[in-house]
C-alpha positions as CSV (number, residue, x, y, z in Angstrom):
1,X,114.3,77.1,77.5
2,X,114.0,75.2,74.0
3,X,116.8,74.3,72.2
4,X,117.2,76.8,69.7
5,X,117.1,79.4,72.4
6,X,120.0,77.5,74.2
7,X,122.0,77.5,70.8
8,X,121.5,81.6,70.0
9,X,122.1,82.3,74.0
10,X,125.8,79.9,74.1
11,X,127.7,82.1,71.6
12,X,126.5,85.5,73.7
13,X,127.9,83.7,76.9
14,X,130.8,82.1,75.3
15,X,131.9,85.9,73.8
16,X,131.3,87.4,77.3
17,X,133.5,85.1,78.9
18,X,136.3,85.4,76.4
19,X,136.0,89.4,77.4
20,X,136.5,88.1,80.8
21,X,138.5,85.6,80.9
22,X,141.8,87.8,80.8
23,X,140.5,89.8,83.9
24,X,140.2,86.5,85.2
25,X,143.6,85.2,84.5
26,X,145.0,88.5,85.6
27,X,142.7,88.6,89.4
28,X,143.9,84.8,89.8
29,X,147.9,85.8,89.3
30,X,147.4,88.8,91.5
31,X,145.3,86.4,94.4
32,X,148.1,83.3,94.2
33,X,150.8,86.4,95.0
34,X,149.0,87.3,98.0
35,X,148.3,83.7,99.2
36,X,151.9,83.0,98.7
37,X,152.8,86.4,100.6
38,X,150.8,85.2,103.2
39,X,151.9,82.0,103.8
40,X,155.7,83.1,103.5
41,X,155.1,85.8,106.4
42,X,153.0,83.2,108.5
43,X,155.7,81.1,108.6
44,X,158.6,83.2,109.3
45,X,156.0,84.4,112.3
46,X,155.8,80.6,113.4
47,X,159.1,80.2,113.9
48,X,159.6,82.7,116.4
49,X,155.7,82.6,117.7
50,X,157.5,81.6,120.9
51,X,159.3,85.3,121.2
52,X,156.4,86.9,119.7
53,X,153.7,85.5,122.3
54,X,156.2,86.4,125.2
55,X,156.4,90.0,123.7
56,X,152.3,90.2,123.6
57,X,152.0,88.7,127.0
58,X,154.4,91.2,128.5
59,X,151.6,93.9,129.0
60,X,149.2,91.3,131.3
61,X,151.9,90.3,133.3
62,X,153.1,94.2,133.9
63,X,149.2,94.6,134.9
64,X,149.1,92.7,137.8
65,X,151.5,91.2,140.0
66,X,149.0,88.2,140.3
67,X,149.7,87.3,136.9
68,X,152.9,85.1,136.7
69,X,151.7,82.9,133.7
70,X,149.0,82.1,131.2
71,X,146.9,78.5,131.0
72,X,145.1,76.3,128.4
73,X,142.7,73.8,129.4
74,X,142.6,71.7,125.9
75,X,145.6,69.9,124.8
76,X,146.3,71.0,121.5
77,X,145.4,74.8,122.7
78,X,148.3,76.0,122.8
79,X,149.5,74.8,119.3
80,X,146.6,76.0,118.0
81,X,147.1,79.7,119.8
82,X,150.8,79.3,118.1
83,X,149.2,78.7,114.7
84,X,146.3,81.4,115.0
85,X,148.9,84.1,116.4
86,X,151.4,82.9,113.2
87,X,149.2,83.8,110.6
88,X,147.6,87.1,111.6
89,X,151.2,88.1,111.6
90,X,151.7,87.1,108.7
91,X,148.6,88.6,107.5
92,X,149.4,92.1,109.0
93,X,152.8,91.6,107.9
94,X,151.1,90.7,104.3
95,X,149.3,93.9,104.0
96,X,151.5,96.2,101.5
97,X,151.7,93.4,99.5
98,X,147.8,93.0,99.1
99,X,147.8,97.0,99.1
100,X,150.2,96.3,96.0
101,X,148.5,94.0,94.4
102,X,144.9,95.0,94.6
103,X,146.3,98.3,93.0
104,X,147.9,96.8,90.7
105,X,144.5,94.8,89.6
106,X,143.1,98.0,88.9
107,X,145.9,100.1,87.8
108,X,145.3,99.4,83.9
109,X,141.9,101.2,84.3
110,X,143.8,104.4,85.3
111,X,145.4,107.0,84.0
112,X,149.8,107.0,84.1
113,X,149.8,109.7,86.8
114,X,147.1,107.7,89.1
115,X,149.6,104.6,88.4
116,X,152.2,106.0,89.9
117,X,150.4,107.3,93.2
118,X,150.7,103.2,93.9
119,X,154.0,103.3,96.3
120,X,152.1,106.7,98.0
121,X,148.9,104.4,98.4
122,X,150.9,101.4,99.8
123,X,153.4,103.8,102.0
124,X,150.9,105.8,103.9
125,X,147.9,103.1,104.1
126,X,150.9,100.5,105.5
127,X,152.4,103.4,107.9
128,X,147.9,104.3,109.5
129,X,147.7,100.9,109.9
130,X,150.9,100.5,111.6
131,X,150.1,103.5,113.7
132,X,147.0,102.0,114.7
133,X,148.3,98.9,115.9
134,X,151.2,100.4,118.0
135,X,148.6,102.9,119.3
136,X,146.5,99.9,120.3
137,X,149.3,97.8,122.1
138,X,151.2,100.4,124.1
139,X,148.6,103.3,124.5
140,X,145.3,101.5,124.7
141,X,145.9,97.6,125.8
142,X,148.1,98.5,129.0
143,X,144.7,100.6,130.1
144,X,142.7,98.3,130.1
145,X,144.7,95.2,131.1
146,X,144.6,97.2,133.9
147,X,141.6,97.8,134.2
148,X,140.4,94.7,133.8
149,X,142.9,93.2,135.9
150,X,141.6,95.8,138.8
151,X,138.6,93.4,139.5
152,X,141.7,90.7,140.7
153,X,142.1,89.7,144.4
154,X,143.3,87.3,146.9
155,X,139.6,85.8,146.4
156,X,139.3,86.1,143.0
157,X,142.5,84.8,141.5
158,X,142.5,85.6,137.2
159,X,143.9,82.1,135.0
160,X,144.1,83.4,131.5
161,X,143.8,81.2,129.2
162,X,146.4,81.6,125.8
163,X,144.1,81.4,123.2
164,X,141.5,83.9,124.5
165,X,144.2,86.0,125.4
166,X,146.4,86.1,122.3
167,X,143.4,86.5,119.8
168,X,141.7,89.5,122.3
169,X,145.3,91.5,121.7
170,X,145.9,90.4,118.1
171,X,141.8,91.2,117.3
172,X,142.4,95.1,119.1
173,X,145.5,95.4,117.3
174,X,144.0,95.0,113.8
175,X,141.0,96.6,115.4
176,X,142.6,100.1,115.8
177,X,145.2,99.4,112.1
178,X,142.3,99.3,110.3
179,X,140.5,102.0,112.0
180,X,143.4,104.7,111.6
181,X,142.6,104.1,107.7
182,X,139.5,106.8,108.6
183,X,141.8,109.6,107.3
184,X,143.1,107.8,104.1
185,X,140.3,106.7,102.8
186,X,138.1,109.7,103.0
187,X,141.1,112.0,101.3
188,X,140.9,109.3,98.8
189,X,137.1,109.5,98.4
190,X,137.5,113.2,98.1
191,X,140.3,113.1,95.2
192,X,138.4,110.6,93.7
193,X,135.8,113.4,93.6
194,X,133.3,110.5,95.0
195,X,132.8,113.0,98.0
196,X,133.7,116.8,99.3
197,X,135.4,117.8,101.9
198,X,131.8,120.0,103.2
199,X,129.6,116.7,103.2
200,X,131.8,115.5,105.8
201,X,131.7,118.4,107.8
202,X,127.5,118.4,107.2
203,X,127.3,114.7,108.5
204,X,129.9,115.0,110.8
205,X,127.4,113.8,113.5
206,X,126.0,111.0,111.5
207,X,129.5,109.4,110.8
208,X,130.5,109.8,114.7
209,X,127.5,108.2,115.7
210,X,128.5,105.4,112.9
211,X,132.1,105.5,114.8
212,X,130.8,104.9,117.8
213,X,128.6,101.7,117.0
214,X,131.3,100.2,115.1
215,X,134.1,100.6,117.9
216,X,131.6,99.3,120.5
217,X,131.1,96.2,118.1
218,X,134.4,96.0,116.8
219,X,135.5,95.8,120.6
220,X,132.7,92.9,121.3
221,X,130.6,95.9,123.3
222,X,133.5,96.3,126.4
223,X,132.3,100.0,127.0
224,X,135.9,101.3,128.5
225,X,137.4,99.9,124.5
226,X,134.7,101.2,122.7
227,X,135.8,104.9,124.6
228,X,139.3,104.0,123.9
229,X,138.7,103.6,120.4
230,X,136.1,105.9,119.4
231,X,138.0,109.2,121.2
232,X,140.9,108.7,118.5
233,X,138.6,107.9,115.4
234,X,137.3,111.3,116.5
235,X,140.2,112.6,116.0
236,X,141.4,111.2,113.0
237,X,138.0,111.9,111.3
238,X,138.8,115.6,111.9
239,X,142.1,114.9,110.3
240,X,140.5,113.4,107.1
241,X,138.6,116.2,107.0
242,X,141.2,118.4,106.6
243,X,143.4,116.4,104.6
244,X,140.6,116.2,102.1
245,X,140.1,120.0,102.0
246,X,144.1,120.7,101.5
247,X,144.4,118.0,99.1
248,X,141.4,119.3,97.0
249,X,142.1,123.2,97.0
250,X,145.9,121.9,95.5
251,X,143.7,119.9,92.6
252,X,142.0,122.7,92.3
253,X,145.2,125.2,92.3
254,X,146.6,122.6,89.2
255,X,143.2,122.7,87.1
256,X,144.0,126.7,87.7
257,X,147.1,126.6,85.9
């Protein structure tokens, strides 16, 4: 590039970062609110990361009467389990305020009657994801500790290990909140107008094909999870389905009027 094409091509550059720059400033604000969310939530969970492991291991030991305690093999393991486990609480802990905030990002592009459907967004996304995670740790985990712990004997005595076992139960917890968003998100694609309520009843094959690949690598291909997890995202697709059909004949009910 010669030098008068660099001078002509600065002023273009410099005028589309000044369009920018207050999205910038304004993504930035929004991103240091969730980091400091975050990190306030992480450490509250640190402090009682004792209580909290003890309450996740409490479905292993119920599983087996050969289970009387967990084991780590590398010194700072455990501390390290204590930290990991601390901040995805405080990251699930953290998620209506990054609901919030990414909303808020956006909000000035909308219209005021989409603003205020922000505290409906952030209530119902917060309770499927909440759902998800309960479903996960006292319908679905105490299966398959089970389960698993079924291959246990006199012979073959189980020692596991913290870590592996704190981030298996915290990774199927967030597995299944994020999963039970199925429903929201497709009755928000459909008022959106992005997608109707009939092209998810057309493809509904496709998409529980697509279910059952992601649950079975979501769940690191254990086939008993993947059925655990893929039977209720079933369900819940059906649900979205007909969420997104009610919610659109009342849009169209209001254009109507």
């Amino acid at each position: 590039m010669t030098g008068n094409n660099l001078q002509a091509t600065l002023p273009v550059i410099e005028r589309r970062l000044a369009v920018f720059r207050p999205h910038h400033l304004e993504l930035r604000k929004r991103v240091i609110k969730i980091f400091i969310a975050i990190t306030v939530f992480t450490a509250a969970a640190y402090v009682f990361s004792e209580r909290i492991a003890g309450f996740l291991i409490a479905p292993l030991k119920h599983s087996s009467p050969l289970i009387t305690k967990l084991v780590y093999t590398n010194l700072p393991e455990a501390f390290l389990s204590y930290i990991k486990l601390s901040f995805m609480v405080g990251l699930a802990c953290s998620f209506p305020v990054i609901l919030y905030q990414a909303w808020v990002f956006i909000s000035p592009g909308l219209r005021k009657e989409e603003k205020k459907l922000a505290v409906t967004v952030v209530f119902w996304a917060t309770l499927l994801f909440a759902s998800g995670a309960c479903f996960a740790f006292f319908g679905v985990l105490p299966r398959m500790l089970v389960y698993f712990m079924s291959y246990a004997n006199p012979q073959l005595e189980p020692l596991p290990k913290i870590g592996i076992y704190l981030t298996f139960i915290i990774r199927t917890m967030m597995t299944f909140g994020l999963s039970f968003e199925i429903p929201f998100l497709m009755v928000m694609a459909g008022k959106a107008n992005f997608v109707q309520a009939a092209y998810f009843k057309r493809k509904r094959m496709y998409f529980y094909a697509v279910i059952v690949f992601i649950a079975f690598m979501l769940t690191a291909g254990d086939f008993m999870a993947t059925a655990l997890l893929a039977i209720p995202l079933f369900g819940l697709y059906e649900v979205g389905i007909f969420l997104t059909m009610l919610f659109s004949a009342k849009h169209e009910e209001k254009i109507e009027k």
